[in-house]
N, C-alpha and C positions, 0 to 999 in steps of 0.2 A: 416570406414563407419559410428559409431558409432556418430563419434566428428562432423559428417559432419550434422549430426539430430537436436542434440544438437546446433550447431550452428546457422541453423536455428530458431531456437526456441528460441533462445534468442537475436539474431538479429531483430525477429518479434515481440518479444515482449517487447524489447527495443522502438521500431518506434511506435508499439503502443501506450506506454506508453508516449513518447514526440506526438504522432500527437493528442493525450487528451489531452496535457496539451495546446500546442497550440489552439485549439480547444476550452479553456476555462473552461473544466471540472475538473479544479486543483482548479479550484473557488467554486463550485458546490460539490465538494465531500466530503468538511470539513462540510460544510452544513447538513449535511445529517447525519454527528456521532451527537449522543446528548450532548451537550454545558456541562450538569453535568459527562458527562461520562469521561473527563480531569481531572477531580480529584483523580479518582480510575483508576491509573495505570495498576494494574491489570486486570481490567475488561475491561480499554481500547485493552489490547491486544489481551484477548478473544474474545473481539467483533470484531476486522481487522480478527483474525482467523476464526470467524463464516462467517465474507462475505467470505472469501476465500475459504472454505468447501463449503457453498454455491454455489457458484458461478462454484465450481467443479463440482456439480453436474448437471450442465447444461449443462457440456462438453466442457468448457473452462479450458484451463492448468495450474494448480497454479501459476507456475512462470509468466503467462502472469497476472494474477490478483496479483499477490504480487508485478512484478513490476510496475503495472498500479498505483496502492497504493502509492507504494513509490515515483513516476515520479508527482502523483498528490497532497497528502498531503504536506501541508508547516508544517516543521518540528517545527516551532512557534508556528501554528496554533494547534497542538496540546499537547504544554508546553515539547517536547521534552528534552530544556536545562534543564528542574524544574529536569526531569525522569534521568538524566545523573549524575545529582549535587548528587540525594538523594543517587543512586543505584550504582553509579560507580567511584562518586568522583570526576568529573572533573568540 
């Protein structure tokens, strides 16, 4: 009963997450982090976890705003390969 909730919930918030991007809001959301805030890795991640706390408390479900994030930020747009090279080596 459990997997069937679950599944839900990430089926919904999968389609969410693609009908934003279609939608054009994958344009619109890098916008929106501050252009200095790619430099400090660190704080960029604090800052995705403060919308998402946020955003919890409106009574939207993390996973639907974490993967709305993920479906809408271009991995470029926020120097991800720089974050990967420094921290993980690749």
């Amino acid at each position: 009963m459990k997997v069937n909730n679950e599944m839900v919930l990430f089926t919904a918030a999968g389609f969410l997450g693609k009908s934003l991007e279609f939608a054009g809001v994958s344009k619109i959301i890098p916008q929106l982090i501050p252009s200095w805030l790619s430099q400090y890795h660190f704080l960029s991640i604090l800052f995705l976890m403060l919308i998402i706390v946020l955003v919890s408390l409106t009574g939207i479900h993390p996973v639907v705003t974490g993967s709305t994030l993920v479906g809408a930020i271009d991995p470029l747009s926020v120097n991800a390969r720089i974050i990967c090279r420094q921290h993980l080596g690749f």
